[in-house]
C-alpha positions in Angstrom: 0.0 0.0 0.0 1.2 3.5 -0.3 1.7 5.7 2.5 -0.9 8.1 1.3 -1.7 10.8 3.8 0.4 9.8 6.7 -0.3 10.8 10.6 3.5 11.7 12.8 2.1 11.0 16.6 5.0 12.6 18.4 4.4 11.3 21.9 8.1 13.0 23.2 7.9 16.1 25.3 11.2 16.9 24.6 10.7 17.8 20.8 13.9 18.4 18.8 15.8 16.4 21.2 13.9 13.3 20.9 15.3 10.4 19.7 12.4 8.6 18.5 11.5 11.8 16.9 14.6 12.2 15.4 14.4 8.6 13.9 10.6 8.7 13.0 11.3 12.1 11.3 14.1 10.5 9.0 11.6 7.4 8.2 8.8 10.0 6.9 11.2 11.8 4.9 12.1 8.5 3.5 8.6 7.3 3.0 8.1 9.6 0.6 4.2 10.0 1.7 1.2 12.2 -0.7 1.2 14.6 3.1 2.2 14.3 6.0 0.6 16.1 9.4 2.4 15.6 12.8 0.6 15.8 16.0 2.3 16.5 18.9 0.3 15.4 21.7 2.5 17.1 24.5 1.0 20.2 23.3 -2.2 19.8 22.2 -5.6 20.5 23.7 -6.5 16.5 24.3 -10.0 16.1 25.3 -10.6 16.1 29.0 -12.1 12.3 29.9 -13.1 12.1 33.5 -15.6 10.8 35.5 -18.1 13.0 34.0 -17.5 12.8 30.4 -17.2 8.7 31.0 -20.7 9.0 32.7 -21.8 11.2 29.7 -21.0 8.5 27.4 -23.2 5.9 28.9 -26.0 8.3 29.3 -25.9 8.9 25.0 -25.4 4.7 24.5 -28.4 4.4 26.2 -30.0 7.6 24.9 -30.7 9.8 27.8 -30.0 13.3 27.7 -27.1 14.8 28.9 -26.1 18.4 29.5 -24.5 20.9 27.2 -21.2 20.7 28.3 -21.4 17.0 28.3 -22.6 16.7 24.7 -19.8 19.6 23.9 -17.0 17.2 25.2 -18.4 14.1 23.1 -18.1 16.3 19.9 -14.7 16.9 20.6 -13.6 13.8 21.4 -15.4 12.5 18.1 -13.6 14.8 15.9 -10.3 13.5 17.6 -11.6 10.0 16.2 -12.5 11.4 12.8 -9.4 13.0 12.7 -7.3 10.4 13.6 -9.1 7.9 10.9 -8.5 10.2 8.1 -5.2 9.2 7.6 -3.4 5.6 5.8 -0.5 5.5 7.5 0.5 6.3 11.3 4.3 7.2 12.1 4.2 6.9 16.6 7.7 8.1 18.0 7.3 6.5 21.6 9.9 6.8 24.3 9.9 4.4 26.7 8.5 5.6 30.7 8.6 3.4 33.3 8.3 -0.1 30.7 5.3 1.9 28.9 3.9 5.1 27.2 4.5 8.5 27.9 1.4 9.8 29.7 0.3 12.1 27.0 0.3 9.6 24.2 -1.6 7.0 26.7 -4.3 10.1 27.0 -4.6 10.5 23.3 -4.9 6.3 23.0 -7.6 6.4 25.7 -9.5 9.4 23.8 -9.4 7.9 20.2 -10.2 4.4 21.6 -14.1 4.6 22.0 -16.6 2.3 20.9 -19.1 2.9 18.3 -16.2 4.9 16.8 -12.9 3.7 17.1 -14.1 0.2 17.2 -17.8 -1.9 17.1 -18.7 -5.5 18.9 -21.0 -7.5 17.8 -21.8 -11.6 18.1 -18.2 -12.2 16.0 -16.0 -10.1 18.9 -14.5 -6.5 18.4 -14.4 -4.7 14.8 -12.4 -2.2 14.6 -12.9 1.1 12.3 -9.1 1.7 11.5 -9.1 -1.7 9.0 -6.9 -1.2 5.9 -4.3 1.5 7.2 -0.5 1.1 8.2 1.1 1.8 11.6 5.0 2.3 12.2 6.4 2.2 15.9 9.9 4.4 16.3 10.3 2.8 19.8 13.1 4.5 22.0 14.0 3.2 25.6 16.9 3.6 28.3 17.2 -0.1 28.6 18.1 -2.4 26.0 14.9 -4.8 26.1 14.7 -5.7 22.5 12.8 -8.9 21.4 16.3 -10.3 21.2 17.5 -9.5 24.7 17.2 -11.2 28.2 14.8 -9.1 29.5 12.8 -8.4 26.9 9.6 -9.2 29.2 9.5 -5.8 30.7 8.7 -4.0 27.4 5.0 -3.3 27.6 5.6 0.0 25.2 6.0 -1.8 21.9 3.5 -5.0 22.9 1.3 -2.0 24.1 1.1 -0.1 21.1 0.9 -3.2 18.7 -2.1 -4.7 21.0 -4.0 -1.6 20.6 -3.6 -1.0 17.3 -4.7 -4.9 16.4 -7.6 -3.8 18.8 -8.7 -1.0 16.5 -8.2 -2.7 12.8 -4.6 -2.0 12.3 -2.7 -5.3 11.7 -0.3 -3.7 9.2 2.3 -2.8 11.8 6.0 -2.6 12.2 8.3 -1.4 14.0 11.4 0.2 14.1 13.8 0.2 17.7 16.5 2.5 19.3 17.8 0.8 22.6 19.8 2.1 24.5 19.5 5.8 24.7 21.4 6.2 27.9 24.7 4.8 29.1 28.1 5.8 27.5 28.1 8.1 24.4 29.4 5.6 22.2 26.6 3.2 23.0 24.2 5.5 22.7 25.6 7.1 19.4 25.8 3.2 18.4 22.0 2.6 19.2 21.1 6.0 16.8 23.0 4.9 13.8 21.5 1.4 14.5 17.6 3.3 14.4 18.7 5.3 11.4 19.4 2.6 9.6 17.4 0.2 10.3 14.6 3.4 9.8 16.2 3.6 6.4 15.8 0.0 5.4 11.8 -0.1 6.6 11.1 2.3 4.2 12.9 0.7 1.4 11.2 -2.4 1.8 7.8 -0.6 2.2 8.5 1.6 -0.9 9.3 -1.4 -2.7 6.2 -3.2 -1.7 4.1 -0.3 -2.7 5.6 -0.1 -6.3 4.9 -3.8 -7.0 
């Protein structure tokens, strides 16, 4: 498939100095996509989902009236959806906190992931409403827990992000990693070229694919 309008999900606070950013960055340029829009979600206005907005949500499931501020919210979070489903391809730069996701980019997950419009169930199990599009992970972490190493088992940032995205229609996923980004400089430098290369050689392949 071609990358089409493509979606950069920055979910780094630290903006020029992120590495996934850096890395993901390099990818889209390589990707050669029809547009590309980044998002980043440190800065944005997310929609505010507490108590009252979840409440809100029940009440318009079950078709009761709720007030205007209530019904106000829903819109926005619904054009977050809308949004976010408008595009073919997804780029996510995700650092690694604490074994996960940033709290920002879990925020932004837990807004777009609603059902009825992120996703439907029915008597077959969960349908999601993202079917037919691409994701790419740029996955940076402190601790070198890539499939291939030892501890492995404590990354719940990339098995995160691929369960969710499997939960919403989007098997088309892969994944690009930079491990480690801390520890001494030429490690570190080692892991970057390792990213940018390996960044490089995703969107060959894809490119390829798309051209076939």
């Amino acid at each position: 498939m071609s990358s089409g309008r493509l979606l950069h999900i920055a979910g780094s606070p630290r903006g020029a100095r992120s590495r996934s950013g850096a890395v993901a960055r390099h990818l889209i340029e390589k990707l050669g996509a029809e547009s590309v829009e980044t998002l980043d979600v440190a800065a944005m206005d997310l929609p505010a989902f507490d108590g009252a907005i979840i409440e809100g949500r029940y009440a318009l499931i079950e078709g009761r009236s709720v007030s205007p501020e209530i019904e106000e919210a829903w819109r926005a979070i619904g054009k977050t959806i809308e949004h976010f489903l408008a595009f073919d391809t997804y780029v996510f730069s995700v650092p690694m906190w604490n074994f996960g996701l940033p709290w920002r980019l879990k925020q932004y997950v837990d807004v777009i992931t609603q059902p009825g419009l992120a996703f439907t169930v029915d008597a077959n199990g969960v349908n999601g409403c993202a079917v037919g599009r691409r994701a790419i992970l740029v996955c940076s972490g402190a601790l070198d827990i890539r499939p291939d190493q030892p501890s492995n088992a404590l990354d719940f940032q990339t098995a995160y992000m691929r369960t969710w995205l499997g939960f919403i229609g989007i098997t088309d996923v892969h994944d690009v990693q930079i491990k480690p980004t801390y520890g001494p400089p030429e490690d570190v430098e080692a892991a970057m070229a390792q990213g940018y290369a390996d960044a490089g050689a995703l969107a060959d392949r894809l490119s390829r694919a798309a051209r076939v």
